[in-house]
N, C-alpha and C positions, 0 to 999 in steps of 0.2 A: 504493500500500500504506500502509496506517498504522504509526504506529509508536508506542508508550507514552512518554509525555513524559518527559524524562532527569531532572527537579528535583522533587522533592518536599518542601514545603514545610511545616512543623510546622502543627499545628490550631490552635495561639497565634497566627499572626498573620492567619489567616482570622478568629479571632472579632474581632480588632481590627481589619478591616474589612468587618465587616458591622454593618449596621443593622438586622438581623431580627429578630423577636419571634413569639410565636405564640401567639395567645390569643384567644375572645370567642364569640359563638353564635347559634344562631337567632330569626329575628322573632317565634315563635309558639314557644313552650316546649310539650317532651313530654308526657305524663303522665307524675305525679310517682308513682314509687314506693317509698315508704319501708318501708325493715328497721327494727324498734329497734334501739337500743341496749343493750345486756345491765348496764346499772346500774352503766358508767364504776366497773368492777373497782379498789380499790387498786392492785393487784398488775401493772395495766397502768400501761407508762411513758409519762408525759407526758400520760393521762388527765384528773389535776384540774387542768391548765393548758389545756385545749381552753377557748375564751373561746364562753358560751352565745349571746351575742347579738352579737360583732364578730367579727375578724378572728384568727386563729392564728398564730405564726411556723411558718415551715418546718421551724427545730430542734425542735418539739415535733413536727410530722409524721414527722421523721425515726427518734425513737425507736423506734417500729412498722417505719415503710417505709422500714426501711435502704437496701436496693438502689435503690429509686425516688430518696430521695432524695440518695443518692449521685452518681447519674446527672443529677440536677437541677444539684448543684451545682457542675457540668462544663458547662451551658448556656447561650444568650446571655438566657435568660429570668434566671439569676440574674444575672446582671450588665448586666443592661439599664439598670442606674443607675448603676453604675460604671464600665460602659467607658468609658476616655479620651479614645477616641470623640466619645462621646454626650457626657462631659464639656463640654469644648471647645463643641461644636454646641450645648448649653444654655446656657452662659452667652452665646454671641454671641444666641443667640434671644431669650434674656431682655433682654438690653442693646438689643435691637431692638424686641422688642415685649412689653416687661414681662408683666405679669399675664397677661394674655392666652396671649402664648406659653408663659408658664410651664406653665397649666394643659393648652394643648394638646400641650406633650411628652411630662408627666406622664400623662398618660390614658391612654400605652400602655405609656411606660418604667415608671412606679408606679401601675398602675389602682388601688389600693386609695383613692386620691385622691378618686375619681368619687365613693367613696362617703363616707369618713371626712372630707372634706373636708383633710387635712394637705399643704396646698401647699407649707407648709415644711417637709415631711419630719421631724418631729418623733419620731415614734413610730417606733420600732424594727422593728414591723412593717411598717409603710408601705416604708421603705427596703430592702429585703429584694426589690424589683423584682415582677416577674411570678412569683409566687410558690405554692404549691402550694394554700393557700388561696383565693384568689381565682378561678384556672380551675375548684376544685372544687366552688364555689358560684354560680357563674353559672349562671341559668335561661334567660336568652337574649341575643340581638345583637339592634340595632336600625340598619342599614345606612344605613336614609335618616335617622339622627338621631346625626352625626359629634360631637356635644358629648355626649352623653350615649350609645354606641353599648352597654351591656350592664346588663342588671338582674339584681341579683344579692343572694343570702338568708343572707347571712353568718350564722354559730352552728354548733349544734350538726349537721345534716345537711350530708354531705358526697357528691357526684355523679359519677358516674362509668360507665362501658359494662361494668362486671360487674353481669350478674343474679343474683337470688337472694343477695346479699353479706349478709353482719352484722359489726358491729364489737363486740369488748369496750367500746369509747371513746367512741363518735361512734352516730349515726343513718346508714344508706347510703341513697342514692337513686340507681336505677336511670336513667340519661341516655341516651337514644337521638342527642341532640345532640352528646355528647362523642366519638363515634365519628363526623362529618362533617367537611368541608371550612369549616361555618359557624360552627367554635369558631375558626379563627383569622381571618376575617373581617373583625370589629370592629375588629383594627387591623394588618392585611395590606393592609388598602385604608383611603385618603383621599382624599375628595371633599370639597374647597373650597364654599362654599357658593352659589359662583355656578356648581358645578357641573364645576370643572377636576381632574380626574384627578390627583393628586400621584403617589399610590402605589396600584397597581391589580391586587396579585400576586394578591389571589382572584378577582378579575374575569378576568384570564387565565387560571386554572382552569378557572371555570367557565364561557366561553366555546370552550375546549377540548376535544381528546377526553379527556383525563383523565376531566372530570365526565361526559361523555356513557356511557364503562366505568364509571363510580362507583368508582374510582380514588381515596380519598379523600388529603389534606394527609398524614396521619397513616400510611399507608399505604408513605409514603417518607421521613418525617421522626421516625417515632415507631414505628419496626418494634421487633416483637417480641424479647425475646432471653434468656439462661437472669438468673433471677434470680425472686426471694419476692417476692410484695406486700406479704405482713407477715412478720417475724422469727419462724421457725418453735418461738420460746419461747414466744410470745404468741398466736400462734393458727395453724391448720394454713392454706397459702392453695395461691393456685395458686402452679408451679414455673417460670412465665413472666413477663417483668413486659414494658410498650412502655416501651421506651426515653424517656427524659424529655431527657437532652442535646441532643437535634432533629439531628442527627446536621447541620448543617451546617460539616462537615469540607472540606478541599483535596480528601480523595480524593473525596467527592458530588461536590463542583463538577466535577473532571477528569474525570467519567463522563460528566457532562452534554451535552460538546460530543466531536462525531465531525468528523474533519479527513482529507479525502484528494485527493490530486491525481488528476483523472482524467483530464490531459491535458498533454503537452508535447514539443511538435516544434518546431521551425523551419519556417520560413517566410516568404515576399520580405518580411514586416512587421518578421520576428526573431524571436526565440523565443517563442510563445505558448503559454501554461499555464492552465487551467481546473482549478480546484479548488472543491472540494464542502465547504459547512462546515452540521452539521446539529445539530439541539437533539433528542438521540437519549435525551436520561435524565433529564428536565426537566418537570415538568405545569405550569409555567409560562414566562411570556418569559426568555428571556437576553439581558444581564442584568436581575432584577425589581431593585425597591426603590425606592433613590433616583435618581433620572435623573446623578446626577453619577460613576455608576457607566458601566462601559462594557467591551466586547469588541474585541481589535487581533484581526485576521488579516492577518501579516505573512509576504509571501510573497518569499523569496532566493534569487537564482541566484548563485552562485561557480562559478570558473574556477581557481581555486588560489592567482590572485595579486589579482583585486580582489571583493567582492562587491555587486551591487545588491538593493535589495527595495524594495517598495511593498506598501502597507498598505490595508486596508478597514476603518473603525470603524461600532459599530453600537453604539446607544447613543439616550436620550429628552432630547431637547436640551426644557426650558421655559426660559420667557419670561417677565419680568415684567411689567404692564399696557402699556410702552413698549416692550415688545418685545426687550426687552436682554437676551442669555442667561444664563443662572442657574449657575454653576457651586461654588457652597457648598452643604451640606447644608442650612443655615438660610435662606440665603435662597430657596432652593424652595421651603421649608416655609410660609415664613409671604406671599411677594412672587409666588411661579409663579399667572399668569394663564390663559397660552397655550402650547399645546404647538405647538412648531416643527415640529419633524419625531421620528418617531418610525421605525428599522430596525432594532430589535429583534430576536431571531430567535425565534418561536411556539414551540410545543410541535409537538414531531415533525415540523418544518420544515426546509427544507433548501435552501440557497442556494447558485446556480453563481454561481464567481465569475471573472471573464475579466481576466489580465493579456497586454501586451505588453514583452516586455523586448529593447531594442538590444544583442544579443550578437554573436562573432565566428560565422562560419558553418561554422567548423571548430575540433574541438578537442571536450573533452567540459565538462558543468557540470553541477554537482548543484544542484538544485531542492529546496527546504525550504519547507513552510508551516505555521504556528505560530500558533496561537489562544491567548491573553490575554485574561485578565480584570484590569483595570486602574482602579484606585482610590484618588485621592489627597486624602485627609480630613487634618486639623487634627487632632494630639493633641499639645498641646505645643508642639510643632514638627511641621513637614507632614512625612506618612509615604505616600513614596508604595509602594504594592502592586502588583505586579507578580504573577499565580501561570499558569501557563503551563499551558494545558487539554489540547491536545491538538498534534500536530506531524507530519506527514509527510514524507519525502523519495524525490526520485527522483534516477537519474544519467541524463542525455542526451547520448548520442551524433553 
């Protein structure tokens, strides 16, 4: 039988360990369809600070798209430059591979870089992460071209999967792209250039049934919910907006993984237990990302007075050109050669898993098994993470 994990653990310390972002777009851009713009009204706010030919901040989007950008500034997209995190893992990147790795953290934690060139973060809008600007001027992804993976038309036209749209403010343009799995893409996945997998969470997608249903990214991370597109002073809109925070929450993760023991007797070996651990809510591997991420399924028998368990981890061990395994975020980043071994759990996958445990052969013991996601990154001082997915229990007679 399953049972609902006993610990619930606030959304502050999942965002501080994840490394997720969600941005970028197709090889081959839509047809463009532009609304004008009704002549950038006075009377709309934040209007004559929209910049005609660069980039916007988010506080002047926000003026209009309160709700939107409310929900933004609750996301790992807005703090993709600030988490302590990512902190941490940039400066050791930099100290390792200067320039270089500056410019390849930058490209996803501050794309606006790719284009404005501000490596040093100068401009105010640059710093400001993955921002509402930048996804809503991107025309497409370029997969097979990891230095440069997005083209995009910064100004006055702004993109988006509303048809028929018009702005008092701005130009609208209709995106068929923004509604797929290929706006986050460009930096959901990296490929080294001699072709080694780093991070491969759209490629587990779409080699999934997820993309086979057309299940898209957005569909579970940017679902629907009550909220204005625009501030109902400024213009009348729709009464639904997609969530912008990308909802990766504790409670996402603990829906992800399903935990059940489907077996435990005795026998002349001792008590053997077979339990079931499945990626039941997930359109990608468990866990994606960085490979120094990883899954415990920690199985225990107690008797009242001692307990034993024995554990399975499942997790992407890389390597570096000598083979050494990789356990920093940076050094995967810039040193991962070779991938060691890879037991991940797929999408909609389900793995038996067979323990024996030396018990007495009389007496009763309760059987627990307990899935982890476990994560211990550098902020400051190492934090490690602990958040506990799913757990079952049985008693044996």
């Amino acid at each position: 039988m399953r049972a609902k994990p006993r610990t619930r653990y606030p959304i502050t310390l999942f965002w501080i360990g994840a490394l997720a972002l969600l941005v970028a777009l197709l090889l081959v851009a839509p047809p463009l369809v532009v609304a004008p713009a009704l002549a950038q009204q006075p009377g709309v706010p934040g209007a004559a600070e929209i910049s005609p030919d660069g980039y916007t901040s988010a506080r002047v989007c926000g003026r209009c798209h309160a709700d939107i950008y409310k929900s933004w500034r609750n996301s790992l997209h807005a703090i993709s430059l600030t988490d302590p995190i990512f902190d941490v893992a940039f400066m050791q990147a930099v100290r390792e591979g200067g320039d270089d790795a500056k410019r390849l953290c930058l490209r996803c934690h501050a794309p606006m870089t790719t284009v404005n060139q501000d490596y040093d973060l100068n401009e105010g809008v640059t710093r400001e992460g993955v921002s509402c600007d930048f996804c809503h001027t991107v025309t497409a992804v370029h997969l097979d071209r990891p230095d440069k993976p997005f083209s995009t038309e910064p100004g006055l036209t702004k993109r988006s999967i509303l048809r028929k749209a018009s702005s008092p403010a701005h130009e609208v343009a209709y995106s068929e792209l923004h509604g797929t799995s290929e706006l986050c893409g460009g930096c959901h996945n990296y490929v080294t250039e001699s072709g080694m997998a780093i991070m491969s969470t759209y490629d587990e997608w779409r080699h999934g049934p997820y993309a086979e249903e057309g299940i898209q990214c957005q569909d579970c991370h940017m679902v629907r919910s009550a909220g204005r597109v625009v501030r109902p002073e400024v213009q009348d809109s729709e009464k639904t907006i997609h969530l912008h925070n990308l909802i990766h929450d504790t409670e996402q993760l603990q829906s992800a993984l399903e935990v059940r023991i489907l077996r435990a007797e005795r026998s002349p070996r001792g008590l053997e237990v077979e339990v079931e651990i499945k990626n039941a809510g997930s359109g990608h591997k468990i866990p994606t990302g960085m490979a120094t991420r990883e899954i415990v399924l920690t199985v225990e028998v107690g008797d009242g007075r001692r307990t034993t368990k024995q554990e399975r981890h499942y997790r992407k061990v890389v390597a570096d050109a000598k083979g050494r395994p990789l356990n920093e975020d940076y050094e995967v980043l810039l040193l991962g050669a070779k991938v060691l071994s890879d037991n991940r759990i797929g999408p909609r996958e389900a793995r038996r898993e067979r323990f024996v445990f030396d018990t007495q052969r009389d007496g009763q013991v309760t059987v627990s098994a307990t899935a982890s996601y476990v994560y211990s990154p550098m902020a400051l001082h190492r934090q490690h993470l602990t958040v506990q997915l799913g757990q079952a229990k049985r008693a044996v007679h």
